[in-house]
C-alpha positions as protocol buffer text, in pm:
chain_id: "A"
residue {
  index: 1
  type: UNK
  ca { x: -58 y: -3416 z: -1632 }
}
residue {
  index: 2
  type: UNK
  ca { x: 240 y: -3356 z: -1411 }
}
residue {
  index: 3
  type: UNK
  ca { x: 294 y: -3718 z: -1419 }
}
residue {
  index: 4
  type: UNK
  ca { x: 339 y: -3755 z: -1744 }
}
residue {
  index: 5
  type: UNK
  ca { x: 549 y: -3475 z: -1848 }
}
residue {
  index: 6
  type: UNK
  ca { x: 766 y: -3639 z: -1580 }
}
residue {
  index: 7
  type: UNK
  ca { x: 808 y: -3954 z: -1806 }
}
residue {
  index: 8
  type: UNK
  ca { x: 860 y: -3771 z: -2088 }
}
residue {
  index: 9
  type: UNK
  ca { x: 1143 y: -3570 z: -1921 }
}
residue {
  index: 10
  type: UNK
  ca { x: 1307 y: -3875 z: -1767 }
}
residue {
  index: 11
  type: UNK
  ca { x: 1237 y: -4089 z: -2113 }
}
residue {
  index: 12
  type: UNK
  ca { x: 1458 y: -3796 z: -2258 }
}
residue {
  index: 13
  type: UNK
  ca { x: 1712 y: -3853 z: -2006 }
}
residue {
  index: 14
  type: UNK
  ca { x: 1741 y: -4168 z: -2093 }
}
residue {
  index: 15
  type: UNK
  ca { x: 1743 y: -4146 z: -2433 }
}
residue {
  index: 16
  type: UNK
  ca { x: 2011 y: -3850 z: -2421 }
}
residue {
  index: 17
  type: UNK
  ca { x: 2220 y: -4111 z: -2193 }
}
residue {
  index: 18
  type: UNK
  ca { x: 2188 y: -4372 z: -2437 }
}
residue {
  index: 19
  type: UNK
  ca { x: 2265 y: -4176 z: -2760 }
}
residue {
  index: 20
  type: UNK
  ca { x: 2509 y: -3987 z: -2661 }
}
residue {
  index: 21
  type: UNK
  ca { x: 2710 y: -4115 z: -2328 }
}
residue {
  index: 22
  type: UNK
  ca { x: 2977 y: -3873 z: -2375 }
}
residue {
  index: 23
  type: UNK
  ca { x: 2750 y: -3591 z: -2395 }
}
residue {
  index: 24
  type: UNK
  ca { x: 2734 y: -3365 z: -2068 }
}
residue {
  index: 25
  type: UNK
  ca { x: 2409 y: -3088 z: -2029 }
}
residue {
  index: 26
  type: UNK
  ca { x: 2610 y: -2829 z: -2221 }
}
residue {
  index: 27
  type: UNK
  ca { x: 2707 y: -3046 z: -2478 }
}
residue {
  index: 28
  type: UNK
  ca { x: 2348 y: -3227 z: -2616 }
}
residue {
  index: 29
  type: UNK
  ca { x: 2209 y: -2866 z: -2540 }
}
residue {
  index: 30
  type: UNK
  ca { x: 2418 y: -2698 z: -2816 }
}
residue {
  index: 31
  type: UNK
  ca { x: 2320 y: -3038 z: -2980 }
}
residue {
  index: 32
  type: UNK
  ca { x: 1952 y: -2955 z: -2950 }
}
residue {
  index: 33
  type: UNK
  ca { x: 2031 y: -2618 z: -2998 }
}
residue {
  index: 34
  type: UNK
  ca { x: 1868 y: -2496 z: -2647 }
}
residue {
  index: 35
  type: UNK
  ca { x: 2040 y: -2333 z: -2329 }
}
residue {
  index: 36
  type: UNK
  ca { x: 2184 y: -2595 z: -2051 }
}
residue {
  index: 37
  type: UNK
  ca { x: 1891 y: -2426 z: -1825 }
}
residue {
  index: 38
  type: UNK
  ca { x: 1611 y: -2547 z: -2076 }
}
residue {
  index: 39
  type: UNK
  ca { x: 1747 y: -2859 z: -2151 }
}
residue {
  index: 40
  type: UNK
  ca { x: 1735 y: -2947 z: -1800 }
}
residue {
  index: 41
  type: UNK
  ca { x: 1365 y: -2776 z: -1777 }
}
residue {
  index: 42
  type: UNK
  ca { x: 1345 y: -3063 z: -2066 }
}
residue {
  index: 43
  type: UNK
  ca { x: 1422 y: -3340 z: -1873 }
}
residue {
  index: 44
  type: UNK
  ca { x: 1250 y: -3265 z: -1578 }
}
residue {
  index: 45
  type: UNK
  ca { x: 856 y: -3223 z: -1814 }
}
residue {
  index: 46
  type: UNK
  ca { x: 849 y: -2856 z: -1752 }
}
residue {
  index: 47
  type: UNK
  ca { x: 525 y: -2780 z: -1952 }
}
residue {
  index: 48
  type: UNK
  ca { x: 716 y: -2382 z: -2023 }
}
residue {
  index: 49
  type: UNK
  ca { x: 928 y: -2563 z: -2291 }
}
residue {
  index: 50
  type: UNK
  ca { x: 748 y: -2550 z: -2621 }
}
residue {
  index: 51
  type: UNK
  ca { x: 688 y: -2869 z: -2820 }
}
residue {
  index: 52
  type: UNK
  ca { x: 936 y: -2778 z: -3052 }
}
residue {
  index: 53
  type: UNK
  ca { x: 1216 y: -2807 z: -2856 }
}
residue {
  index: 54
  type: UNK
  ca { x: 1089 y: -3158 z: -2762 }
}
residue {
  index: 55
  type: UNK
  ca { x: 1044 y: -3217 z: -3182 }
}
residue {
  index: 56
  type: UNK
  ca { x: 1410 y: -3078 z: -3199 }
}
residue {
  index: 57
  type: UNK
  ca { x: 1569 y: -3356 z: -2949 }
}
residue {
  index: 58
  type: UNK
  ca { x: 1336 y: -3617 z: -3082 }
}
residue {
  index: 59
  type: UNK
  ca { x: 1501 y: -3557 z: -3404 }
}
residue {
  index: 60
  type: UNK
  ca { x: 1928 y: -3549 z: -3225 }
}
residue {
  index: 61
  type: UNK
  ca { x: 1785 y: -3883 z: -3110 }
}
residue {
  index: 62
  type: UNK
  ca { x: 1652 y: -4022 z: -3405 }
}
residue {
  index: 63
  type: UNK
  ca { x: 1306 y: -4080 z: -3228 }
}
residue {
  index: 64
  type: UNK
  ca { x: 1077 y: -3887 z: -3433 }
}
residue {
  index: 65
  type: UNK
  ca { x: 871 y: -4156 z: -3523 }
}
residue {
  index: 66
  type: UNK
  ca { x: 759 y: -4281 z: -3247 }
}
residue {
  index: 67
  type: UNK
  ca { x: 712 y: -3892 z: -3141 }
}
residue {
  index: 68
  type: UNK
  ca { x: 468 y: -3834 z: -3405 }
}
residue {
  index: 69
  type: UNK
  ca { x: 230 y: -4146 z: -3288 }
}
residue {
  index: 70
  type: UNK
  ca { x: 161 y: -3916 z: -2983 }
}
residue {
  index: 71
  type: UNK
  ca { x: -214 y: -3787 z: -3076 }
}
residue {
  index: 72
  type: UNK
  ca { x: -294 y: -4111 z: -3235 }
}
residue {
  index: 73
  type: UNK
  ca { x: -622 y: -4282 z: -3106 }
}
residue {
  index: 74
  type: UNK
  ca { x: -714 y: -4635 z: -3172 }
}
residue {
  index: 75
  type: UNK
  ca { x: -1060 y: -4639 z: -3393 }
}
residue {
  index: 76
  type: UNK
  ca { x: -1325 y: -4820 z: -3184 }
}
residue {
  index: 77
  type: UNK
  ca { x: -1619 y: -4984 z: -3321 }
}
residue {
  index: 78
  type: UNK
  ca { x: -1807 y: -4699 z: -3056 }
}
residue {
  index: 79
  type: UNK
  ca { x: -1657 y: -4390 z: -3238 }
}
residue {
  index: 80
  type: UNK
  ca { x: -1915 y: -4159 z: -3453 }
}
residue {
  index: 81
  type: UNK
  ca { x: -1829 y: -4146 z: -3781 }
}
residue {
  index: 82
  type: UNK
  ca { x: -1548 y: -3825 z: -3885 }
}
């Protein structure tokens, strides 16, 4: 798991860095509407920040899309019916 939350931190990063160059900690935190503290605790996949702050910068970033396709799974020929 830790990997993971990892990617999704740094994939933040990234994002925030693309979006917003100008932007320091402090400033896409007030963005996001978080302390500096989480946002970093954001970026690095701590699993103590609730999904809704993660909803809230996929939203500053215009990513929400592609956010929502998180808990889709692929139907397989092998799946029992719903």
């Amino acid at each position: 798991m830790g990997d993971y939350l990892r990617n999704l931190g740094s994939n933040l990063r990234r994002a925030r860095k693309r979006r917003y160059p100008r932007d320091d900690l402090a400033s896409f935190a007030l963005r996001v509407g978080v302390s500096r503290s989480t946002l970093q605790k954001m970026e690095q996949g701590d699993l103590s920040v609730s999904i809704g702050r993660y909803w809230r910068a996929a939203e500053i970033l215009d990513l929400t899309e592609t956010f929502a396709t998180l808990f889709v799974a692929e139907e397989s020929l092998f799946d029992d019916p719903p």
